[in-house]
C-alpha positions as CSV (number, residue, x, y, z in Angstrom):
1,X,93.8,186.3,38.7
2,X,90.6,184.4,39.2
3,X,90.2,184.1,35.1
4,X,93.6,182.6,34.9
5,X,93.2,180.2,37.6
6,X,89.9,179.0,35.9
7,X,91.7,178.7,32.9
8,X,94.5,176.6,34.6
9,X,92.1,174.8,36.5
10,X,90.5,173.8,32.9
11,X,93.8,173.1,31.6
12,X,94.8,170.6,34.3
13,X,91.4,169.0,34.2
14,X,91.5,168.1,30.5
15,X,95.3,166.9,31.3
16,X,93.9,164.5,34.2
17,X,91.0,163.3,32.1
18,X,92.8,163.1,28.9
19,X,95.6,160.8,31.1
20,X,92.6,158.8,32.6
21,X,91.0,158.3,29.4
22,X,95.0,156.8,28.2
23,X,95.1,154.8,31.3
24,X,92.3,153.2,31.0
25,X,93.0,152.4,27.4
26,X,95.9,150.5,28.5
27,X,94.2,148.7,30.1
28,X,92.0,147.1,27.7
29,X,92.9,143.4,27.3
30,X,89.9,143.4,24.3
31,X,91.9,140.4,21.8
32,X,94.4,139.1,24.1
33,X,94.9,135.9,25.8
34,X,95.4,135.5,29.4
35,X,97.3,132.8,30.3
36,X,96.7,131.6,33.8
37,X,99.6,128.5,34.6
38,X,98.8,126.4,37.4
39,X,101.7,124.0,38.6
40,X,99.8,120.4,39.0
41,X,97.9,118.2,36.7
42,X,94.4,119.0,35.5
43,X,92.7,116.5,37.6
44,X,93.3,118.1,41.2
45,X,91.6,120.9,43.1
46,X,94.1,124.0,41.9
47,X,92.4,122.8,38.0
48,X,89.2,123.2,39.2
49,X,89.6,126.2,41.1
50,X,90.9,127.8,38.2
51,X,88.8,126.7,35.9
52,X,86.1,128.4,38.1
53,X,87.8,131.4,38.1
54,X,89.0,131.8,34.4
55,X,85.5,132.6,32.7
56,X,84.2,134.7,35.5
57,X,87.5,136.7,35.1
58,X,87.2,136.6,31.3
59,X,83.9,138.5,32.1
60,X,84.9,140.9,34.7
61,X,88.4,142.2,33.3
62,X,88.2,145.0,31.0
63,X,88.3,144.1,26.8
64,X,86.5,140.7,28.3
65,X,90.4,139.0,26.7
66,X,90.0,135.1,26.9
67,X,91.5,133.4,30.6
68,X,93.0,130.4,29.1
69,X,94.0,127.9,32.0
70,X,97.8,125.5,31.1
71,X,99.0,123.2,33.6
72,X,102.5,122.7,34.2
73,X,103.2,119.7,36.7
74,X,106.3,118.3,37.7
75,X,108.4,118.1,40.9
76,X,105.9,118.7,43.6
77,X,104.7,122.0,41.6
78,X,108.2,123.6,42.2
79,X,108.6,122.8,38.4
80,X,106.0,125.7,37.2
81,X,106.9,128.0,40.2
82,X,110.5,127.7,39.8
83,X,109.4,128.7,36.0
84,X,107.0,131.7,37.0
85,X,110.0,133.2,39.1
86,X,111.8,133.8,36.0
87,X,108.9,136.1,34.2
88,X,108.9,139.2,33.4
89,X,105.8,139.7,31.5
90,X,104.0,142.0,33.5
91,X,101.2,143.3,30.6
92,X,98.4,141.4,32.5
93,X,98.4,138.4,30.5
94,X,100.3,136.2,32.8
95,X,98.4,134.7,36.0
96,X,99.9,132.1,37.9
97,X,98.4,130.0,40.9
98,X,99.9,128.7,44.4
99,X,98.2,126.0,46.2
100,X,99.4,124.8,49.8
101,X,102.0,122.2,48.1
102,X,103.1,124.9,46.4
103,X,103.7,127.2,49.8
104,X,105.2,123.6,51.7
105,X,108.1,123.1,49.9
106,X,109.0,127.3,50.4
107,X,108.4,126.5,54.2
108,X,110.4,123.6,54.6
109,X,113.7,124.5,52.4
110,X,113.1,122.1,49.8
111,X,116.1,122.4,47.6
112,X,114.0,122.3,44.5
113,X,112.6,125.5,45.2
114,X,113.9,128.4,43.2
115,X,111.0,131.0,44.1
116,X,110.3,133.8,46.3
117,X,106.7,134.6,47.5
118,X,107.6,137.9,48.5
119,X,108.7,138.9,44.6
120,X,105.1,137.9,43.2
121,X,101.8,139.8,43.7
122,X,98.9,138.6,44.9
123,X,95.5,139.6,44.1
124,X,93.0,137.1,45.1
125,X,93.1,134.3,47.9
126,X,90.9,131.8,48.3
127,X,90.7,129.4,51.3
128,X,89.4,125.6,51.0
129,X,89.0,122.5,53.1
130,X,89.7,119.0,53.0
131,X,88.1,115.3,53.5
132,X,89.3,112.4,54.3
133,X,87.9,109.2,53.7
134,X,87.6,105.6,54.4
135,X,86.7,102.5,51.9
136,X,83.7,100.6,52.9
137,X,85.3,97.8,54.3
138,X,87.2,100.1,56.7
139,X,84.0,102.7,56.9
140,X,81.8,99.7,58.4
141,X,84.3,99.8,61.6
142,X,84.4,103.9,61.6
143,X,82.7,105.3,64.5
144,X,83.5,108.3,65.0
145,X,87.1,107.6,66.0
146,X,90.5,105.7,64.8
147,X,90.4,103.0,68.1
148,X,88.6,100.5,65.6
149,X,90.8,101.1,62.7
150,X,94.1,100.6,63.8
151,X,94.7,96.9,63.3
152,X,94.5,97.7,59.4
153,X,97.2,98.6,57.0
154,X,96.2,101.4,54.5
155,X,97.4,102.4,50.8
156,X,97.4,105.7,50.0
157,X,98.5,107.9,46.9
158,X,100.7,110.4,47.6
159,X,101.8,113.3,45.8
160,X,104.6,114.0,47.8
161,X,106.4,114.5,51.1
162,X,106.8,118.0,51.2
163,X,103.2,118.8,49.5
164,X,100.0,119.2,50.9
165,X,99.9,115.5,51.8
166,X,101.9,116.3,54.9
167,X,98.2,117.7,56.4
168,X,96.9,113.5,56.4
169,X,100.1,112.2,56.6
170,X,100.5,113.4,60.1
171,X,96.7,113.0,61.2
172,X,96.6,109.6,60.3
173,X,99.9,109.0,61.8
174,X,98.5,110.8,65.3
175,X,95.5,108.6,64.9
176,X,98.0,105.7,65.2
177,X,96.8,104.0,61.7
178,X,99.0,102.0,59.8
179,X,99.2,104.1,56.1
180,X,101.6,102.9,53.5
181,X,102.6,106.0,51.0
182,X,102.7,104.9,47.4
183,X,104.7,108.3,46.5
184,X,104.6,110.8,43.6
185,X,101.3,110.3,42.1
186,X,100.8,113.8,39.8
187,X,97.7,115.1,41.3
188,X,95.2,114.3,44.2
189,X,92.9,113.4,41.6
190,X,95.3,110.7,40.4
191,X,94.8,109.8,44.1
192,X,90.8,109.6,44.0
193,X,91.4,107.5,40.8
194,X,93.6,105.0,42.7
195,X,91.2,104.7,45.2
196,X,88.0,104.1,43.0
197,X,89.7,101.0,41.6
198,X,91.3,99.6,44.4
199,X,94.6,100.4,44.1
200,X,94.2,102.7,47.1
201,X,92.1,102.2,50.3
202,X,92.4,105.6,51.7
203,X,92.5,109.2,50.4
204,X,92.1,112.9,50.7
205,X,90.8,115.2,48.7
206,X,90.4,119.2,48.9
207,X,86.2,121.1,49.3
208,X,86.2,121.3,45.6
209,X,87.3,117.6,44.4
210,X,85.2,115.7,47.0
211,X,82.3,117.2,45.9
212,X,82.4,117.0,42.4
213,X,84.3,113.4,42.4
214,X,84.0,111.9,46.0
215,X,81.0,112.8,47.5
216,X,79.1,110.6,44.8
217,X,81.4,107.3,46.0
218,X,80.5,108.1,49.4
219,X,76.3,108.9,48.9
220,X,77.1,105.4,46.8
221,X,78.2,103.5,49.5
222,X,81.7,102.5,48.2
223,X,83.0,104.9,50.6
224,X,82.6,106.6,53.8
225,X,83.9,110.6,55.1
226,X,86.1,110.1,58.3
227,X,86.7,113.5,58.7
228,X,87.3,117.2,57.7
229,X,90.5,119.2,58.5
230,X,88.0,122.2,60.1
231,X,88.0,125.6,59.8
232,X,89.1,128.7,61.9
233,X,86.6,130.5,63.8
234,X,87.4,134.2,64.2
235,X,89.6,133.8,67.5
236,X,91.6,130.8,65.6
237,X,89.9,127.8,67.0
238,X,89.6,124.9,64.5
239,X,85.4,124.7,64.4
240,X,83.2,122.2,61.5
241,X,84.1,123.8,58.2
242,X,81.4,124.9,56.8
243,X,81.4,123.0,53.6
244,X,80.4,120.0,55.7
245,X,78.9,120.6,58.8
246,X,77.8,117.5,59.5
247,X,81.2,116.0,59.7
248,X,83.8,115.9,62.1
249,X,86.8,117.7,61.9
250,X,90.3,115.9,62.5
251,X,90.0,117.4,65.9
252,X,87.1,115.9,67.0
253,X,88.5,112.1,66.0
254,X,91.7,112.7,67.5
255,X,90.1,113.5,70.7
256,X,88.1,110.1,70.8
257,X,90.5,108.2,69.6
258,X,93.1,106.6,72.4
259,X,96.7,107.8,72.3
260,X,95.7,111.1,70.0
261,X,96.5,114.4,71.7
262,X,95.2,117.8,70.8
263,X,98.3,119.4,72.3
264,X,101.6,119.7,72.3
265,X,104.4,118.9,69.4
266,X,102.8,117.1,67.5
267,X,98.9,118.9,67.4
268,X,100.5,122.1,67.4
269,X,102.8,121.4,64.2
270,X,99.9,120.0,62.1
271,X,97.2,123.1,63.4
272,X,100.1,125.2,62.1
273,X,100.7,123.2,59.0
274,X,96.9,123.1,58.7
275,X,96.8,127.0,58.8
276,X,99.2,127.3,56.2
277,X,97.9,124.9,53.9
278,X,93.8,125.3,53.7
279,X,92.7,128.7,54.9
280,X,94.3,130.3,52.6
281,X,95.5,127.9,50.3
282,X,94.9,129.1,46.6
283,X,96.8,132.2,45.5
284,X,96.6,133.9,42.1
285,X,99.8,135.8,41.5
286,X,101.0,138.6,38.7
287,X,104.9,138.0,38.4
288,X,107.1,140.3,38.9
289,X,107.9,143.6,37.6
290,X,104.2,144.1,36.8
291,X,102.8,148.0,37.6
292,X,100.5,149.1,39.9
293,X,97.9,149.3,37.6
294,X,97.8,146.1,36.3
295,X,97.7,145.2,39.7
296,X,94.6,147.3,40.6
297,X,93.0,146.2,37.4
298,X,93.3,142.5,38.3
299,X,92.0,143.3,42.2
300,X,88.8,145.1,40.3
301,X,87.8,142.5,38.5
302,X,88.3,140.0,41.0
303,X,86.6,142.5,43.4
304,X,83.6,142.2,40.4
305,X,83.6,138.6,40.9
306,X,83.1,138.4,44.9
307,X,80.2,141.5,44.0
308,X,78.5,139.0,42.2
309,X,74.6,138.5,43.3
310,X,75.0,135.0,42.0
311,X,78.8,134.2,43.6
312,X,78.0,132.8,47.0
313,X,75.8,130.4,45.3
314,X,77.6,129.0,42.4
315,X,80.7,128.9,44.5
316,X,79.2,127.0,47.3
317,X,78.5,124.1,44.4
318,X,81.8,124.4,42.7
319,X,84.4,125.0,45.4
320,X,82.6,125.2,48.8
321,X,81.5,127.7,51.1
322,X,85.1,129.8,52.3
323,X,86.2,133.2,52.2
324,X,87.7,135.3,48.7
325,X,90.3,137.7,49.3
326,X,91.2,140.3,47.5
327,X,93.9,143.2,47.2
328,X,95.6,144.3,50.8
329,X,93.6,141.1,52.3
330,X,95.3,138.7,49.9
331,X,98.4,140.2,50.5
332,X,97.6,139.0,54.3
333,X,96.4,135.9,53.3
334,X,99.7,135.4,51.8
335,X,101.8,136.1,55.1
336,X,99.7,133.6,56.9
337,X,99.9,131.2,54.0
338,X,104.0,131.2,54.1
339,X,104.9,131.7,57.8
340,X,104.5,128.9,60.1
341,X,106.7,129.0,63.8
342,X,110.5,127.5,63.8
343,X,109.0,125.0,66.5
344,X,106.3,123.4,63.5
345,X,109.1,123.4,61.3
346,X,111.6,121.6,63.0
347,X,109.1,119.3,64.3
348,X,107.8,118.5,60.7
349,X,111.6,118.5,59.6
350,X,112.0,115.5,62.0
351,X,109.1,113.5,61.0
352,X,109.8,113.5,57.1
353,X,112.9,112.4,58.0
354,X,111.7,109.5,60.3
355,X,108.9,108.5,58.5
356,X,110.2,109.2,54.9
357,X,113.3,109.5,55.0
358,X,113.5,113.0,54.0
359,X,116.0,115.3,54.4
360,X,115.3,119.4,55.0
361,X,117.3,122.1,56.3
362,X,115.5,123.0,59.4
């Protein structure tokens, strides 16, 4: 008896390695393309942060296959994630990426969106921040709050209602400052673009665009930081984001600035909006349909990436100093990315509509 089970026990072990040995196999990617679609134009943050991404991932997947980044803009980026719904190629060499104006229009019941969050996988978040800032002629009033900067009207380049924009749109409306919207610029770096030649006299820009593109204008003097959005300390209290911890967050101007409350409807819709949109805002998805080990390959190697001795530092220069998730933690930073309360929502509902004339199923 104990000769035979040896000899089953070899048997079964040559089966397991032998079906190891096929899996990993097919898992190889050596000669193929991946294609990683992101739905905006390939000036914004989302091009950047994927562009990041794509040859560390090129490195860190198995066969080392080429991580070609294609943009696919067009109506608020429910264009490209209306188009990823309908995939099916589940092979590994599809890769899509979310941003929060991509998660916004879900939340609010757009009616151009044709995609469901919960059909896609996830396997690597990454959260971000964002800065806003003044021209000079505005910055030289600045002081640390809005009270000075009210009797100004401001032009600023907006990608769309239902976007990410919503996150300034409603601080600077708090603030009580007078912004006019030109609407349905492609990309926020259409929007720095505006502003460097005058076309625009205020803008916003996520961790990784300000530094490469805005922080220059501002060490320049053509324009000054107001604020940052903030961060979430670990008991969900919006602290400096790390990033720039010399600035203020949104917080800290509305509290010094007359008439802006940090409670109640209006605070507690853009802190929820906020969550939403910045701590987790950048989501790389498989579509569906693809197999678990596809899946698993993909959290690996981005798993290989965050291991990295060199990672904190290059990403600290490139897209800023916040969190990478991975595997059942993107999965989390997906939930909080696409849930925000009914009370935010109908609150937010309500202001589009006042202020631009937007109309949303609550």
């Amino acid at each position: 008896m104990k000769r035979r089970t040896s000899a089953y026990s070899i048997i079964a072990a040559g089966l397991f390695a032998l079906g190891t040995t096929a899996s990993a196999s097919a898992m190889d990617l050596a000669g193929k393309t991946v294609e990683w679609v992101i739905p905006f134009s390939e000036t914004g943050g989302s091009a950047k942060w994927a562009n990041f991404f794509a040859p560390l991932l090129s490195e860190a997947l198995p066969g080392n296959p080429a991580v070609v980044v294609k943009f696919m803009p067009g109506a608020g980026s429910t264009k490209g994630a209306n188009w990823f719904q309908q995939q099916k190629n589940g092979d590994g060499t599809l890769l899509f990426g979310s941003s929060g104006s991509t998660q916004f229009p879900y939340l609010l019941g757009d009616p151009r969106v044709r995609y469901e969050y919960n059909d896609w996988n996830p396997v690597m978040a990454s959260g971000t921040g964002g800065v806003a800032y003044l021209n000079a002629s505005a910055g030289a009033k600045y002081d640390g709050s809005a009270n000075n900067l009210k009797d100004m009207t401001y032009i600023y380049g907006n990608q769309g209602a239902t976007r990410l924009d919503l996150v300034p749109a409603l601080a600077w409306k708090m603030l009580g400052m007078k912004v006019e919207h030109v609407m349905g610029i492609k990309g926020r770096g259409d929007g720095r673009k505006m502003f460097e030649s005058g076309e625009a006299t205020i803008d916003y820009q996520t961790s990784s665009s300000y530094l490469k593109g805005s922080a220059g204008m501002v060490k320049d003097g053509k324009a000054v930081a107001m604020m940052s959005w903030g961060a979430l300390d670990g008991d969900g209290n919006i602290v400096r984001d790390p990033t720039f911890p010399d600035m203020p967050t949104f917080k800290e101007v509305c509290e010094k600035t007359d008439g802006c409350e940090t409670s109640g409807e209006a605070w507690d819709a853009w802190k929820a909006f906020f969550v939403a949109g910045f701590p987790s805002q950048k989501l790389a998805f498989l579509p569906n349909g693809t197999s678990q080990d596809v899946i698993d390959m993909y959290v690996a190697a981005f798993d290989k990436i965050k291991g990295r001795s060199d990672f904190a530092e290059i990403s600290k220069k490139r897209l800023g100093k916040y969190p990478v998730f991975t595997g059942a933690a993107a999965k989390t930073a997906l939930g909080k990315a696409t849930q925000v309360p009914d009370s935010a929502k109908t609150f937010v509902v309500g202001w589009l509509k006042d202020e631009f004339g937007v109309q949303l199923k609550k």
